[in-house]
N, C-alpha and C positions, 0 to 999 in steps of 0.2 A: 504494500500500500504506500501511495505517495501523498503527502502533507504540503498546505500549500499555507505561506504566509499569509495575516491577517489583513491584506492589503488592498481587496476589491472591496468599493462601496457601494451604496444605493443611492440613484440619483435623487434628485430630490424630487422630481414624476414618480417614481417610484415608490416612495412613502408617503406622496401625497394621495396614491390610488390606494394602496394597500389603507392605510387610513381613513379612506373615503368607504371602501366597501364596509370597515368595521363600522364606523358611525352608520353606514346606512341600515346593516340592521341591528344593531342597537336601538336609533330609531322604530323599526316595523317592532320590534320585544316591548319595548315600553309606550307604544301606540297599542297595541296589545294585553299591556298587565296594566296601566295608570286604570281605565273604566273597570276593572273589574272588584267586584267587593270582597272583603279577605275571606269570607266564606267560599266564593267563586274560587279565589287563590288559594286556597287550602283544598277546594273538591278534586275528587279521583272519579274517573267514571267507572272504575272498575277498580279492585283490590289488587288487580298486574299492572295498574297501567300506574303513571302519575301527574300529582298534581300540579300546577302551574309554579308552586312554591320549588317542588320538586326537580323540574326540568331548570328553572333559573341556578339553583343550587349546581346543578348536573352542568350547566354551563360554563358556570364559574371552575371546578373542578375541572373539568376537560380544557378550555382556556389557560389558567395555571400550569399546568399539566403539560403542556404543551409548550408555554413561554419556558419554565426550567429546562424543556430538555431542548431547546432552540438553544438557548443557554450553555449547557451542556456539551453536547454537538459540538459548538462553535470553537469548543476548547482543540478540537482535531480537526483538519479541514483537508477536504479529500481532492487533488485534481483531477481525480477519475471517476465521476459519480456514476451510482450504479443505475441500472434503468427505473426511470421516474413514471410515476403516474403523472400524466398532463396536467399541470393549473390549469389549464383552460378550460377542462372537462370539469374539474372539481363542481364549480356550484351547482351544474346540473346535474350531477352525481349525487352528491350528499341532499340535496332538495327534492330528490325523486324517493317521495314517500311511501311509494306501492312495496320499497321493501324496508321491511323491519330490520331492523340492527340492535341486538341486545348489547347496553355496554360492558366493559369489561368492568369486574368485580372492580377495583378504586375508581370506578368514575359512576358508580351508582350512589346517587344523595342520601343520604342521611337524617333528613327531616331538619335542616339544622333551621333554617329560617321559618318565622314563627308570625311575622308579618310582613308583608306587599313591601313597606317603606325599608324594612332591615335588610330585606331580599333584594331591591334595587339601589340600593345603598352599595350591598354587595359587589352588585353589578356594576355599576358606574367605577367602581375603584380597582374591580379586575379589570377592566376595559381601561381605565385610563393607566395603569402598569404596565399592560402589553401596549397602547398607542405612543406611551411614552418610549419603549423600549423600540418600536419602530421609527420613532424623529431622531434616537437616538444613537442606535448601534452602528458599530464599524465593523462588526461581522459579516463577511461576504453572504448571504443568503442562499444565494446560490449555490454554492458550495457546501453546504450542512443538510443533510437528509436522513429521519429516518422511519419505520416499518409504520405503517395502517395496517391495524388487524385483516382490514379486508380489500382495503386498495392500494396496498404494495406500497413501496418506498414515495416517500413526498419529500420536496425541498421545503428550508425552512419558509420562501416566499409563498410555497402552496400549501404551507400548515397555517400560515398565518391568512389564508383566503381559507382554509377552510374553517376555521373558526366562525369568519364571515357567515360560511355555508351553514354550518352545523347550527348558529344561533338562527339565519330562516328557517332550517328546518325543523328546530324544537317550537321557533314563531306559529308555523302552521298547525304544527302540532295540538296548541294549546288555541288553536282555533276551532279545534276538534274536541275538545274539554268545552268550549263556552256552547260548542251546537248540542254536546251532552247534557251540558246541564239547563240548556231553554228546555228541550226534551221532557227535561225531569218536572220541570215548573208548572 
């Protein structure tokens, strides 16, 4: 294996789009959870599935989870990367809700959030850690890749789009929660 110095950067297009996608849904999640009432954010439609409280939690965990090992990574930098899943494909990938994905055991919540305000509280300061860490890093992106349980090696530019992805698609998600519980009403 070959290591390449810390010396490529991101332009500044580049973190302004990679930042663009995160804010954008951020905005569609909290356009999403502010109308809903804490009862609504605490409902499950089912005892497998979870609640709105639940998926935000799950968010922040996988988010996290992700910035560490970007992190990580960055510490070895590879000039031979191995074969990538396409960022381009990503958001249509992780957004295509016909199939389920059960997460791995550490990235299933825990109940920890207990109201709407502490849950997006949550949210906004995991979001602004990773937006900060993208205005900020001098880690080649490109260069740092590693395994999706189900879509093979991603670079650290296309973890950081799919975060983008994975919050639309817990977005959707929990617009499947609010059609349950008109249902129930």
């Amino acid at each position: 294996m070959h290591f390449l110095s810390k010396s490529s950067k991101m332009t500044t297009k580049e973190r302004a789009d990679l930042i663009q996608i995160l804010n954008e849904s951020e905005t569609l999640l909290l356009a999403k959870i502010n109308p809903a009432s804490e009862e609504l954010f605490q409902y499950k439609a089912t005892e497998s599935t979870w609640s709105m409280a639940e998926l935000v939690e799950h968010l922040i965990i996988t988010d996290q989870n992700l910035l560490v090992g970007i992190i990580k990574k960055g510490e070895r930098l590879y000039d031979e990367m191995p074969e990538l899943f396409p960022n381009e494909k990503l958001l249509k990938v992780i957004n295509n809700r016909s199939k389920k994905i059960i997460a791995p055991p550490h990235l299933i919540p825990q109940g920890l959030f207990k109201t709407k305000e502490a849950a997006i509280d949550g949210f906004r300061k995991s979001r602004g850690a990773i937006e900060n860490f993208v205005k900020t890093t001098e880690l080649p992106l490109e260069k740092i890749a590693f395994k999706h349980f189900v879509l093979g090696q991603i670079d650290a530019k296309g973890w950081i789009t799919f975060m983008a992805g994975h919050c639309q698609r817990h977005t959707a998600q929990m617009e499947e929660i609010f059609e349950s519980w008109k249902m129930k009403a």
